[in-house]
LUMPA-133806 format. One line per field, with one value per residue (C-alpha): residue number from 1; residue in three letters; x, y, z. Coordinates in nm, 2 decimals, decimal comma, always signed. Example, Ala and Ser with C-alpha at 12.3 -4.5 7.8 and 13.67 -1.06 7.14 Angstrom:
! residues 2
n: c(1|2)
res: c(ALA|SER)
px: c(+1,23|+1,37)
py: c(-0,45|-0,11)
pz: c(+0,78|+0,71)
END
This chain:
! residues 168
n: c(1|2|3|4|5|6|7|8|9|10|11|12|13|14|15|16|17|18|19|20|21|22|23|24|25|26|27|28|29|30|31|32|33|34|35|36|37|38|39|40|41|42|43|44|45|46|47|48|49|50|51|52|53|54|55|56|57|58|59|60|61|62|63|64|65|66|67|68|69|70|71|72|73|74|75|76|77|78|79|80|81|82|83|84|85|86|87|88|89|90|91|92|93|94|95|96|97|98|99|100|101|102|103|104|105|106|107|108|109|110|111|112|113|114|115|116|117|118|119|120|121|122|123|124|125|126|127|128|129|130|131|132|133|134|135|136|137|138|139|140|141|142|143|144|145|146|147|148|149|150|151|152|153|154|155|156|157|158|159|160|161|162|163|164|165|166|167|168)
res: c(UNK|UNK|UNK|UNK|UNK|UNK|UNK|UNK|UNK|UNK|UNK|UNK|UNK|UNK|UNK|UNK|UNK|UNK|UNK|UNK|UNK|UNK|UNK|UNK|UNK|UNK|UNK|UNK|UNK|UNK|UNK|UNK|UNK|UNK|UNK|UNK|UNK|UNK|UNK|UNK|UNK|UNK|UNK|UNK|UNK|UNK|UNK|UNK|UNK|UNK|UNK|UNK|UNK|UNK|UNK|UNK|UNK|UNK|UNK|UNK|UNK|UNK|UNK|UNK|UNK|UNK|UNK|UNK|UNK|UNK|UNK|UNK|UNK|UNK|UNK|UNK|UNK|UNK|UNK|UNK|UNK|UNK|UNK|UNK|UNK|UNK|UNK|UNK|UNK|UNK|UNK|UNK|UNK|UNK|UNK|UNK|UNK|UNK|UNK|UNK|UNK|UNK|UNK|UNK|UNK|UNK|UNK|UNK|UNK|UNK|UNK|UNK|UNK|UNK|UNK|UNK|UNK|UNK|UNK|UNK|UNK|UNK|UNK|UNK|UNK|UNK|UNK|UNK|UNK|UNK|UNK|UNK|UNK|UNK|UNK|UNK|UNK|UNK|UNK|UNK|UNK|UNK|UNK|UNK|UNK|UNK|UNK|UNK|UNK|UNK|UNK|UNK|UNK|UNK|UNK|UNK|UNK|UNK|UNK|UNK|UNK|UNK|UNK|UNK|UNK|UNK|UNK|UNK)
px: c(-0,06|-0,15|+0,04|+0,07|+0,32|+0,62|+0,83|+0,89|+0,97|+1,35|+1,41|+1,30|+1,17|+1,39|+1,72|+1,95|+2,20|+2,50|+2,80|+2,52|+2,65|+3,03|+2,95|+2,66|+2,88|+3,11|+2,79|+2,61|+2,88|+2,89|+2,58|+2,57|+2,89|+2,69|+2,55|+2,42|+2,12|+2,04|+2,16|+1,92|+1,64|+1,54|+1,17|+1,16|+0,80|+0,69|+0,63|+0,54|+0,29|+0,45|+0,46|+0,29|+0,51|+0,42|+0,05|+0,01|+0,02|-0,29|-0,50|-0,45|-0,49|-0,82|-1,00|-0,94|-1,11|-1,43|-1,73|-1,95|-1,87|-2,01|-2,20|-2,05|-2,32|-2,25|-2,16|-2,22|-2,56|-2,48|-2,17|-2,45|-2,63|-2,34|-2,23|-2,59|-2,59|-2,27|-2,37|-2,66|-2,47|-2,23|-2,56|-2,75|-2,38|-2,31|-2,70|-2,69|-2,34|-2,46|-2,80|-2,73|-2,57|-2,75|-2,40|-2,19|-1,85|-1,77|-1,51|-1,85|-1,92|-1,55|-1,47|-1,18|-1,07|-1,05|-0,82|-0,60|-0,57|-0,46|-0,18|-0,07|+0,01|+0,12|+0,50|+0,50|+0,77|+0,77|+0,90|+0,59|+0,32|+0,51|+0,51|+0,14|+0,15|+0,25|+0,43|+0,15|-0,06|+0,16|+0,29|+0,51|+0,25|-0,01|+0,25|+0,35|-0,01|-0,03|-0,14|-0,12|-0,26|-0,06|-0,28|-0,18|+0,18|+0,16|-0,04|+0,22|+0,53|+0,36|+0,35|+0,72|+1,01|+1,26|+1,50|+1,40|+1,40|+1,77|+1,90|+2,30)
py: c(-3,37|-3,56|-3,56|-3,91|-3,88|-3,65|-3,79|-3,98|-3,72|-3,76|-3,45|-3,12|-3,03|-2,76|-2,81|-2,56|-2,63|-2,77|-2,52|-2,23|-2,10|-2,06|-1,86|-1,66|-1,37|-1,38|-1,42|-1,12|-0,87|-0,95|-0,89|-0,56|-0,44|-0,51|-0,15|-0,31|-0,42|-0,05|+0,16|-0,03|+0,08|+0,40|+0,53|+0,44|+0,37|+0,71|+1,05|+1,37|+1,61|+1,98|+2,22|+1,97|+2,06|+2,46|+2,40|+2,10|+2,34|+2,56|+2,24|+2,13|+2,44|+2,49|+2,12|+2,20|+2,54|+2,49|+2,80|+2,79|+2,89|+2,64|+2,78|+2,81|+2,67|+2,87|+2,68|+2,90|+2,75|+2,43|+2,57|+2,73|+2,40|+2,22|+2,47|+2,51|+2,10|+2,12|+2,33|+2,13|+1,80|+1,94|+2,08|+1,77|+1,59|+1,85|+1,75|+1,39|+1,40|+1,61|+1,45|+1,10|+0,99|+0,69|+0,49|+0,63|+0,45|+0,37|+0,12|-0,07|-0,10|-0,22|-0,61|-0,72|-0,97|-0,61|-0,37|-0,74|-0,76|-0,42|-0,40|-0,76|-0,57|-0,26|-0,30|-0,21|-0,27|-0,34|+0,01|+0,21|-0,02|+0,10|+0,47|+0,38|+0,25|+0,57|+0,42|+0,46|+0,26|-0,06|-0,15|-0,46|-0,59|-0,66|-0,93|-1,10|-1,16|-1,38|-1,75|-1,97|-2,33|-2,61|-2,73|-2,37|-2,44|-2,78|-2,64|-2,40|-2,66|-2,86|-2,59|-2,48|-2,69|-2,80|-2,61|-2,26|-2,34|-2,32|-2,04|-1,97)
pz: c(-3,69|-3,38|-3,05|-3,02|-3,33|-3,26|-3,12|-3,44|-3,62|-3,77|-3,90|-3,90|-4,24|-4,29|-4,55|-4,68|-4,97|-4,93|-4,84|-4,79|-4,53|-4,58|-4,91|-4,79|-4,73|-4,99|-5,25|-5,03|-5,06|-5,46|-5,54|-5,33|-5,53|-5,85|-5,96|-6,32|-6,18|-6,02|-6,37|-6,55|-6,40|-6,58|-6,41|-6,05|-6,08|-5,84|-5,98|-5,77|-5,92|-6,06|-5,77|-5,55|-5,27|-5,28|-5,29|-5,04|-4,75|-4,93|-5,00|-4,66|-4,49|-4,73|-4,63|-4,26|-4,23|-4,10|-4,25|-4,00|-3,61|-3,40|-3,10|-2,79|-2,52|-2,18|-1,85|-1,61|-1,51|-1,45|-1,27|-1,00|-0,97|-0,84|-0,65|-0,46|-0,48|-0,27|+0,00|+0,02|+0,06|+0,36|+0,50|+0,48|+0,65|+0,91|+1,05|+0,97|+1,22|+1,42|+1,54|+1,48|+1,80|+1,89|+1,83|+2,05|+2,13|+2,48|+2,65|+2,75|+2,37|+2,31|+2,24|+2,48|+2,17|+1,92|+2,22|+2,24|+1,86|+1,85|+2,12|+1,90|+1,61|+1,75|+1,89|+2,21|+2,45|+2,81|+2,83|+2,70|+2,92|+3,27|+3,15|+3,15|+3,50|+3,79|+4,07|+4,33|+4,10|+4,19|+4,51|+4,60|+4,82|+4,53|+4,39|+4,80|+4,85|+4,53|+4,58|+4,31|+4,36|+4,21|+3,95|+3,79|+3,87|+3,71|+3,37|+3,32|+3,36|+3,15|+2,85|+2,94|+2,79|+3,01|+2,81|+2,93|+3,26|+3,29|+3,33|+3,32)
END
């Protein structure tokens, strides 16, 4: 059937009788109390072999038994191979470690942009950057001697909102 057709479709193609439902039950439960149907039957139509139950367990137990003992193959020389392929490995790591140090990491080496990303995601509060700084590091006189020229002054009240410059 087509798409463009259903939604003329009436009805749904699906009828029960009339009344089908209010004596479903009633007709359900009669049936079931009808034992005529199950006393005539006289073979139920499966039969089970004499003593089959006493000798299943043999026949089973005789199909499953194998003759022959398969051979058992030994492991341990393989188990040698990787363990000598092992030490080899952390040999040939230990050296490659130890004499490959053209690319040494030094603050030279270090992208400003990477330290900056870092200290963005880390949460650091303004607490933990002046245990960094010791007190003799920072006097009041490297912040009087600060000169700011007004084209810096007029940047940053243009990037400020008027709304945090009051203060209550």
């Amino acid at each position: 059937m087509k798409n463009e057709n259903l939604h003329k479709i009436k009805s749904t193609g699906l009828k029960t009788p009339d009344h089908y439902f209010e004596s479903f039950e009633t007709d359900f439960f009669e049936r079931l109390n009808k034992t005529s149907t199950l006393e005539a039957i006289e073979q139920p139509g499966f039969s089970v072999p004499d003593s089959y139950f006493s000798d299943v367990e043999v026949q089973i137990l005789n199909q499953v038994e194998d003759p022959k003992p398969t051979p058992v193959i030994p492991l341990k020389p393989k188990r040698s191979f990787y363990y000598m392929a092992g030490i080899a490995a952390s040999f040939v790591l230990f050296f490659s470690l130890i004499f490959n140090t053209k690319n040494t990491v030094s603050f030279d080496t270090i992208d400003t942009a990477i330290i900056e990303g870092y200290l963005y995601q880390e949460e650091y509060t303004n607490e933990d950057f002046t245990s960094l700084f010791l007190s003799d590091d920072i006097s009041e006189t490297d912040f009087i001697d600060l000169s700011i020229s007004d084209e810096t002054l007029d940047q940053y009240f243009e990037q400020i909102d008027t709304e945090d410059l009051i203060f209550e």
